[in-house]
One Martini backbone bead per residue (centre of mass of N, CA, C, O) as a GRO file, in nm:
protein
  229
    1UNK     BB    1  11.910   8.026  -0.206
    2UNK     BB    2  11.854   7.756  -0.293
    3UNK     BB    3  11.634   7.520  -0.466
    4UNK     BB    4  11.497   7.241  -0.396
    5UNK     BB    5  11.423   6.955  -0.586
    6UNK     BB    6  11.139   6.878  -0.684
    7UNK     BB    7  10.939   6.616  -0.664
    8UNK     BB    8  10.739   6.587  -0.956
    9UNK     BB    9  10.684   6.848  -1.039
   10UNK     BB   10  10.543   6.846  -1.338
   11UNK     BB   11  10.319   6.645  -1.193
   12UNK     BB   12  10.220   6.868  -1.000
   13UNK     BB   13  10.146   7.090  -1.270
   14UNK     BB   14   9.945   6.946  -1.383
   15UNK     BB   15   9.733   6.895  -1.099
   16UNK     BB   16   9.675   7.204  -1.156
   17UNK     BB   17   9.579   7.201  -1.428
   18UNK     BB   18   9.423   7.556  -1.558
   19UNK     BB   19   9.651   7.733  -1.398
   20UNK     BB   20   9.872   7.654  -1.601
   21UNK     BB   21  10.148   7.764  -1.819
   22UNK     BB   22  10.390   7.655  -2.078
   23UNK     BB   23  10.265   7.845  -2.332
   24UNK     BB   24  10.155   8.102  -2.546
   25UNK     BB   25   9.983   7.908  -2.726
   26UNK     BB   26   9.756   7.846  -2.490
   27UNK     BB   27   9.653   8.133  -2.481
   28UNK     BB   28   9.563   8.198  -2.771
   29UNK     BB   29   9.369   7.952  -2.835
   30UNK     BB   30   9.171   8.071  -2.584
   31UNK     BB   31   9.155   8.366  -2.625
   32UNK     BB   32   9.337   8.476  -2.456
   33UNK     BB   33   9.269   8.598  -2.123
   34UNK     BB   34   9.024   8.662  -2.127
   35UNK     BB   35   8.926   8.357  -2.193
   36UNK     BB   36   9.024   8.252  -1.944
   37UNK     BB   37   8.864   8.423  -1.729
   38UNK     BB   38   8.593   8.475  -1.844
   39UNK     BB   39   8.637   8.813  -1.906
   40UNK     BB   40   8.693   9.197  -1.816
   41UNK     BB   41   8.925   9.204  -1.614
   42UNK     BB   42   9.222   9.348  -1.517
   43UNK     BB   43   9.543   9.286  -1.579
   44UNK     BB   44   9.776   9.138  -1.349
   45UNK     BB   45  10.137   9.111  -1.274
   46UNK     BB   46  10.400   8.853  -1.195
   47UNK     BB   47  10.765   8.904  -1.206
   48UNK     BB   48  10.823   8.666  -0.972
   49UNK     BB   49  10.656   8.480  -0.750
   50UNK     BB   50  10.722   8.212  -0.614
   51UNK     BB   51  10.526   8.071  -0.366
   52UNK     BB   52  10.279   8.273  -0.356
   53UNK     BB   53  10.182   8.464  -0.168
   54UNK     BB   54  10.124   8.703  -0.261
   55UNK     BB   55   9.935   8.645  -0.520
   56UNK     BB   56   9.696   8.546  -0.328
   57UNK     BB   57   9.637   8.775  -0.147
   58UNK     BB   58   9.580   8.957  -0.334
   59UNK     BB   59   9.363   8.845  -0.499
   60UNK     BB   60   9.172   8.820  -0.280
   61UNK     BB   61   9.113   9.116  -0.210
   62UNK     BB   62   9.094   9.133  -0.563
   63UNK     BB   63   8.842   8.973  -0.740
   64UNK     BB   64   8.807   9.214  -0.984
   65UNK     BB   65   9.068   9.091  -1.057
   66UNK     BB   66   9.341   8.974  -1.322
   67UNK     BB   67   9.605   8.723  -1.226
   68UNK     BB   68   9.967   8.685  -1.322
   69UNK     BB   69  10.198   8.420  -1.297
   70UNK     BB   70  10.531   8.461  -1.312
   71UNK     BB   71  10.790   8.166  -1.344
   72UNK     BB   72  11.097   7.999  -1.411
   73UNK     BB   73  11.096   7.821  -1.184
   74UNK     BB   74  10.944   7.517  -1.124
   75UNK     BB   75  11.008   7.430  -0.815
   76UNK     BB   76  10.839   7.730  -0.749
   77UNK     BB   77  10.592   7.672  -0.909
   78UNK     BB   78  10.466   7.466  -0.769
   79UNK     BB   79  10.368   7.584  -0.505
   80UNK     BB   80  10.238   7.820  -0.589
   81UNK     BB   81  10.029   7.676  -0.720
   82UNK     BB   82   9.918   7.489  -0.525
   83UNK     BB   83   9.831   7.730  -0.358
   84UNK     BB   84   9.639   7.841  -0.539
   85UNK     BB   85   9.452   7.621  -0.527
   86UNK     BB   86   9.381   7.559  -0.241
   87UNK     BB   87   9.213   7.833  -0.222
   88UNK     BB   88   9.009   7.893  -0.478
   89UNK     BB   89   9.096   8.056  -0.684
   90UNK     BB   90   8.997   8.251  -1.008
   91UNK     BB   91   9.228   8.502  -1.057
   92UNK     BB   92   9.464   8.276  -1.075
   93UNK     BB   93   9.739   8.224  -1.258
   94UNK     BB   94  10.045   8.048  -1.468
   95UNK     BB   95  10.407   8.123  -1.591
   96UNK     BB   96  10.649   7.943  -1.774
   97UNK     BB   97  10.855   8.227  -1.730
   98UNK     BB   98  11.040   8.485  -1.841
   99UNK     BB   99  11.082   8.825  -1.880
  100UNK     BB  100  11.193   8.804  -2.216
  101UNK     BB  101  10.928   8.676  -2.283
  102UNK     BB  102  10.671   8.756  -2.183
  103UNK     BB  103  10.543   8.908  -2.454
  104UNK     BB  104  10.442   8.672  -2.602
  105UNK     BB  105  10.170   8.639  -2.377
  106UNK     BB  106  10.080   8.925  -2.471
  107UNK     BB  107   9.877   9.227  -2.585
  108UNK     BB  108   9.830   9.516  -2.632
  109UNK     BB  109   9.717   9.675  -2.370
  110UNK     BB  110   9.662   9.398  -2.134
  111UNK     BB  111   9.794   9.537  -1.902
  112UNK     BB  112   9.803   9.735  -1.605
  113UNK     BB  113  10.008   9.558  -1.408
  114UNK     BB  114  10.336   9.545  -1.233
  115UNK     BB  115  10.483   9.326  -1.042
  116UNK     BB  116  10.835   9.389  -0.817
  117UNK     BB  117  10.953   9.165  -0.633
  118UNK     BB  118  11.257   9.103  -0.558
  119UNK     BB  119  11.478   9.125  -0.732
  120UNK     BB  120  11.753   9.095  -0.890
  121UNK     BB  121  12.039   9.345  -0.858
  122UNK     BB  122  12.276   9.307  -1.005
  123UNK     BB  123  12.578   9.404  -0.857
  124UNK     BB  124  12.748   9.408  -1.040
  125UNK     BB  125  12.956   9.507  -1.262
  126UNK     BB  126  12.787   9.484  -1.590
  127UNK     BB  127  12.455   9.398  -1.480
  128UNK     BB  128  12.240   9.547  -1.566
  129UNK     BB  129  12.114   9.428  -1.801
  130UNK     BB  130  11.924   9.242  -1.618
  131UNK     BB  131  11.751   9.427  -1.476
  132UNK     BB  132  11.409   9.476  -1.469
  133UNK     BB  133  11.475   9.823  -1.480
  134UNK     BB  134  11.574   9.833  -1.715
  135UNK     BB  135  11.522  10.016  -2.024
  136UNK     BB  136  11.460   9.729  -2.183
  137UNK     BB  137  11.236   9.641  -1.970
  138UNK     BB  138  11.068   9.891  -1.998
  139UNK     BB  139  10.989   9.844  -2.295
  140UNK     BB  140  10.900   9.534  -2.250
  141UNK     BB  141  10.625   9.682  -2.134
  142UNK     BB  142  10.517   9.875  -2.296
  143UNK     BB  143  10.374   9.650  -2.513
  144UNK     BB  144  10.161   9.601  -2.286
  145UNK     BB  145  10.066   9.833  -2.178
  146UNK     BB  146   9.881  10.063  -2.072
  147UNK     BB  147   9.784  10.350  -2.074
  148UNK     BB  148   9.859  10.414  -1.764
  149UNK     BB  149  10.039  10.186  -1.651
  150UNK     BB  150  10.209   9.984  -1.386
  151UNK     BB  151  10.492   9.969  -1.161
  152UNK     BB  152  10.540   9.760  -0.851
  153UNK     BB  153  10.807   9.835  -0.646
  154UNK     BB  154  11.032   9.571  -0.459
  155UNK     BB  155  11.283   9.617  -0.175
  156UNK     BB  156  11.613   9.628  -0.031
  157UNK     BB  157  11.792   9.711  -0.251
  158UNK     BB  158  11.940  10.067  -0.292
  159UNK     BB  159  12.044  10.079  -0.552
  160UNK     BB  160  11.846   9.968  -0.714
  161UNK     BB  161  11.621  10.163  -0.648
  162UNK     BB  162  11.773  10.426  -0.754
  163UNK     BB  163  11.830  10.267  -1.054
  164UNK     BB  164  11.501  10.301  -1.104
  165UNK     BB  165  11.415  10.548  -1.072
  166UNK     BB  166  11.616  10.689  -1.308
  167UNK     BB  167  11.488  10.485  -1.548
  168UNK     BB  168  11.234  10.583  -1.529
  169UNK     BB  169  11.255  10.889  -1.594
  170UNK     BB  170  11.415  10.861  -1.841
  171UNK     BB  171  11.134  10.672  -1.992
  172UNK     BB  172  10.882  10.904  -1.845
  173UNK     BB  173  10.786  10.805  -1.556
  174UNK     BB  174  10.603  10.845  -1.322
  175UNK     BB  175  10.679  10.896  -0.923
  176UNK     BB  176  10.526  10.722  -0.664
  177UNK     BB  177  10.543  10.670  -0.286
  178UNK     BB  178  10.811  10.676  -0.185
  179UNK     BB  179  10.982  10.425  -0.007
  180UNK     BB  180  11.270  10.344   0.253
  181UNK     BB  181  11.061  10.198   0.497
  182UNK     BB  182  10.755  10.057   0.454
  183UNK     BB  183  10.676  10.015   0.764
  184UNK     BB  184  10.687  10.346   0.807
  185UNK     BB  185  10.462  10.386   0.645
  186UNK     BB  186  10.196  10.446   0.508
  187UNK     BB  187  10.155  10.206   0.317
  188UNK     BB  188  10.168   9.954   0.569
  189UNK     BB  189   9.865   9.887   0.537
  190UNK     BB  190   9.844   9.751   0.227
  191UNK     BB  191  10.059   9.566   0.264
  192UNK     BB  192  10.196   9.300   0.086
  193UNK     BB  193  10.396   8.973   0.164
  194UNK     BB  194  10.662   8.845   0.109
  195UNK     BB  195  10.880   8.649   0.177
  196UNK     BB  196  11.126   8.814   0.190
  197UNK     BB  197  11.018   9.022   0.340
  198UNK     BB  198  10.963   8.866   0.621
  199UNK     BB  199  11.253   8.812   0.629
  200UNK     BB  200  11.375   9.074   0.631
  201UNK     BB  201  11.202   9.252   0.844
  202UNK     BB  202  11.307   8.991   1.046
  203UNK     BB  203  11.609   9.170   1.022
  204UNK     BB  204  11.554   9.505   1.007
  205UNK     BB  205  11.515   9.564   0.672
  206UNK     BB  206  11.446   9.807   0.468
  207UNK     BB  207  11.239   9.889   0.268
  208UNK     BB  208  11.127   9.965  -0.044
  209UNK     BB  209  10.896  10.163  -0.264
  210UNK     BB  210  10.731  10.209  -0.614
  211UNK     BB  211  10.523  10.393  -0.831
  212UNK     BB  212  10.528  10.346  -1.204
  213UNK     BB  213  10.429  10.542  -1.465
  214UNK     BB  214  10.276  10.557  -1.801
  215UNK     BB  215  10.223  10.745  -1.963
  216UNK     BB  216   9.964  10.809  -2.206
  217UNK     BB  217  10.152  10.873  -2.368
  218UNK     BB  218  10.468  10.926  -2.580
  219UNK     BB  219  10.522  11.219  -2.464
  220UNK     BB  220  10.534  11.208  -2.199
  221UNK     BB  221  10.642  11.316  -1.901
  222UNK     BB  222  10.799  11.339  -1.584
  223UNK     BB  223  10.670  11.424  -1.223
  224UNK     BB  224  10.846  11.290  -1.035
  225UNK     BB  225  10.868  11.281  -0.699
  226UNK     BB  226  10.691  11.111  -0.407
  227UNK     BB  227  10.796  11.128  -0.059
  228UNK     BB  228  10.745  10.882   0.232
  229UNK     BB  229  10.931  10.799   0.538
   0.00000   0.00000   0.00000
């Protein structure tokens, strides 16, 4: 479904002050993210936040990390903004930017953790090249993620899902979590669901979910998947 255009957007994103970035270079001026958050603990990403449920509630939950929130889409980043500042959050920020540009965002070794929640599946042939778990975009992952940073991936689309291990594997990550039904496994004790979570949920259909880890070094291999349904 479309979103439909926000009025006054650009400034309701005003309205939410230094929560918003709209350029990588807002962000080296401040010096790094270290500097925006003025601390160092560890900084997780969400590439697609939506209305900003998931990284709101996960903020809240672990308020000893720093978590940004990338949105290419102004209407929908302007809700998730809203969202976070009205709760008072002080460990999420938020980046006006796509996957393919994010890398210009971050600093090598700076991410330790990427949510991919609901990405799109890009189901048509010839469009893996799109989807985010392609090869091209897990190697733009790996230049800016830590030796051992993860990458914790939800689906409802299985195809995706499949392709996204496949890829993980390739790539040299190992596959842990790995479950076909997210509510029916041991996972969904502290799972945080996004909107489209909710949305799926309730109309019956199982989610897919796992964590891919990023070697700790440049020669490690993939140690396999542990599923559990």
């Amino acid at each position: 479904m479309r979103m439909r255009k926000k009025k006054h957007a650009r400034e309701r994103l005003a309205n939410c002050g230094e929560l918003v970035f709209t350029g990588p270079e807002q962000v080296r001026l401040l010096g790094g993210w270290q500097g925006v958050f003025k601390n160092q603990a560890p900084l997780h990403i969400e590439i697609g936040c939506g209305k900003g449920t998931f990284i709101a509630e996960t903020a809240r939950r672990f308020m000893d990390v720093n978590f940004v929130a990338l949105e290419k889409n102004t209407d929908v980043m302007v809700l998730a903004a809203e969202r976070v500042r009205d709760s008072g959050l002080l460990n999420v920020r938020l980046a006006l930017c796509d996957a393919q540009t994010f890398p210009e965002w971050f600093a090598p070794n700076e991410v330790s953790r990427i949510y991919l929640n609901f990405s799109d599946p890009w189901p048509k042939s010839g469009y893996a090249k799109r989807r985010l778990t392609h090869e091209r975009y897990l190697d733009l992952y790996r230049r800016v993620v830590v030796p051992g940073g993860e990458i914790h991936l939800k689906t409802d689309n299985e195809n995706f899902f499949e392709f996204s291990l496949e890829t993980f594997e390739r790539r040299g990550l190992s596959i842990s979590e790995v479950t076909r039904d997210l509510h029916a496994s041991a996972y969904a004790k502290d799972n945080v669901m996004t909107e489209y979570e909710a949305k799926f949920t309730a109309e019956g259909l199982p989610i897919c979910r796992c964590v891919a880890v990023f070697p700790p070094s440049g020669g490690a291999k993939a140690a396999g998947r542990q599923d559990a349904f």
